[in-house]
N, C-alpha and C positions, 0 to 999 in steps of 0.2 A: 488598398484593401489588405484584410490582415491577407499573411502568406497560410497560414494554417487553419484560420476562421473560411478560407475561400474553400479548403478543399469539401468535397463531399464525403460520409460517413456512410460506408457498407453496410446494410443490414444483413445478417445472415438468415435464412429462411425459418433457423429452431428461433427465433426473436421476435417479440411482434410490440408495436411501439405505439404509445397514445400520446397523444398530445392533444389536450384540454386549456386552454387561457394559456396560463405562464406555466403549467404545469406540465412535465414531461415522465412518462413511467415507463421503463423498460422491464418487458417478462423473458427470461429464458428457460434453458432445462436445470439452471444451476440455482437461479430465483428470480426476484425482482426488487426495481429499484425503483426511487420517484425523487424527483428535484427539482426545483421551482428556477421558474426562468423570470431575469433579469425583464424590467417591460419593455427597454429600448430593444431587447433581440428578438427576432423573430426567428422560427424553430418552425419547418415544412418539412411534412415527409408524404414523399411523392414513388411508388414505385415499390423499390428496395434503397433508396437512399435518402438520407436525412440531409437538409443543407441548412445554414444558420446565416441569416442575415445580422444588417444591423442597420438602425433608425437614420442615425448622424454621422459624422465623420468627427466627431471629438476626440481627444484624446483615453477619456476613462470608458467610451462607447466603442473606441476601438481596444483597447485591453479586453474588455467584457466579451468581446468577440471573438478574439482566439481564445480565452479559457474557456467559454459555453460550450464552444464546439470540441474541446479534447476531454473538458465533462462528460459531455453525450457520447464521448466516442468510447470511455473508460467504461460506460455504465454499460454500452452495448457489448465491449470485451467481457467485462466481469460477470453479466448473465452467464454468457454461451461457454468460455472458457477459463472465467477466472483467474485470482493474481494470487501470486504465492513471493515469500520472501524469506529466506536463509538465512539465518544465524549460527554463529562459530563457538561452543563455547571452548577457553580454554584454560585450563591452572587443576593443580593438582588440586585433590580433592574437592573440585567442584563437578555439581551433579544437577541433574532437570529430569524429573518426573513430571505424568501427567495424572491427574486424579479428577475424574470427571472433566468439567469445565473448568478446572482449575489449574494450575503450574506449578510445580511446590520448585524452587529455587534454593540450594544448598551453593551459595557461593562466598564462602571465607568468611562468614558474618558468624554472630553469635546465634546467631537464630535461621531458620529454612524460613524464605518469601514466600509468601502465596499471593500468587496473581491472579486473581478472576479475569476468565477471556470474556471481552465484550461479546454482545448479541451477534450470528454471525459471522466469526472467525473461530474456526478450528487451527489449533497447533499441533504437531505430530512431534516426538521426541526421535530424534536416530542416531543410531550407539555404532552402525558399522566399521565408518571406520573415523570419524571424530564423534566429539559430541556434538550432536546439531539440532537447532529447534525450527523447522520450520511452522512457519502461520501462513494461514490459507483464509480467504472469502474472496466475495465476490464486488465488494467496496472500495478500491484500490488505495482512498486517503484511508479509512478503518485500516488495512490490512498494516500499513506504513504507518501507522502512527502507532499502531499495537506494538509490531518490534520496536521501534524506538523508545517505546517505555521497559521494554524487557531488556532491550541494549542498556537503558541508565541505569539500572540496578548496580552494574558494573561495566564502564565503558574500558578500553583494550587498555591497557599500560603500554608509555613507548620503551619498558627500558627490557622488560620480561617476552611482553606481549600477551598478559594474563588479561583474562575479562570476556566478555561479549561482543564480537564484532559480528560487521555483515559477511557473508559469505564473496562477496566482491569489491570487500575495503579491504586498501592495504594501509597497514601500521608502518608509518616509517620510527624504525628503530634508533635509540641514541644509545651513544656508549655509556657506561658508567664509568665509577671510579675509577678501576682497576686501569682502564684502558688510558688514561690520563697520563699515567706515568711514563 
């Protein structure tokens, strides 16, 4: 049996969960989500806890089995408490505004980017003490796959370390020329 498909899934009491066929939709105080289930798994929720079975002992029915259940586990995180993800910007004269739902991106180009934020993720711009962008929702792949598209705009250089990085990635640095000699 999966090690992570076996455990059970906490409900917290602001969360309330439906499960219809293959269909799973979780509400909290931050929103709701809905996600369709696989038909070899089976999705019970008994109590305040969710547990996920599975049909067969195959190989792609045991895959399907730890990913439904860390699914359902992210979707009941993401109502009640939500994911957030840090970004570093750094290089001289590069800047990030927010305008409305939008990002405007001043970074060394000939032109400022604008980003439209998907449906559901709010970004917050913070000046204290780097530049930093964070993105926030309740969708954890949305959340991560939003900074990764604000990461490629401009990913980190190893020589400087100018660009966009995560707030918990490290740049391993190379020497340049100079140091050669």
């Amino acid at each position: 049996m999966s090690r992570i498909g076996r455990l059970p899934i906490k409900v917290p009491k602001e969360a309330k969960v439906q499960i219809s066929g293959h269909n799973i939709s979780v509400q909290g105080p931050k929103g709701k989500l809905e996600r369709q289930i696989h038909p070899k798994i089976q999705v019970k929720y008994e109590g305040d806890q969710i547990t996920v079975t599975r049909s067969d002992d195959s190989k792609p029915t045991k895959a399907l089995h730890g990913l439904t259940r860390a699914l359902i586990a992210n979707m009941v995180t993401g109502v009640t408490k939500g994911f957030t993800r840090e970004l570093i910007v750094t290089g001289v004269g590069y800047k990030v505004e927010s305008k409305g739902k939008n990002l405007v991106l001043h970074l060394g180009y000939s032109h400022p980017i604008e980003f439209p934020l998907p449906e559901g993720i709010s970004a917050k711009v913070d000046t204290s003490k780097d530049l930093r962008i964070i993105v926030e929702g309740i969708d954890k792949e949305l959340v991560g796959l939003t900074a990764a598209r604000i990461r490629a705009f401009r990913p980190p250089e190893p020589y400087k370390g100018k660009g966009i990085q995560y707030s918990d990635e490290e740049i391993i640095r190379k020497a340049g020329k100079a140091a050669a000699k």
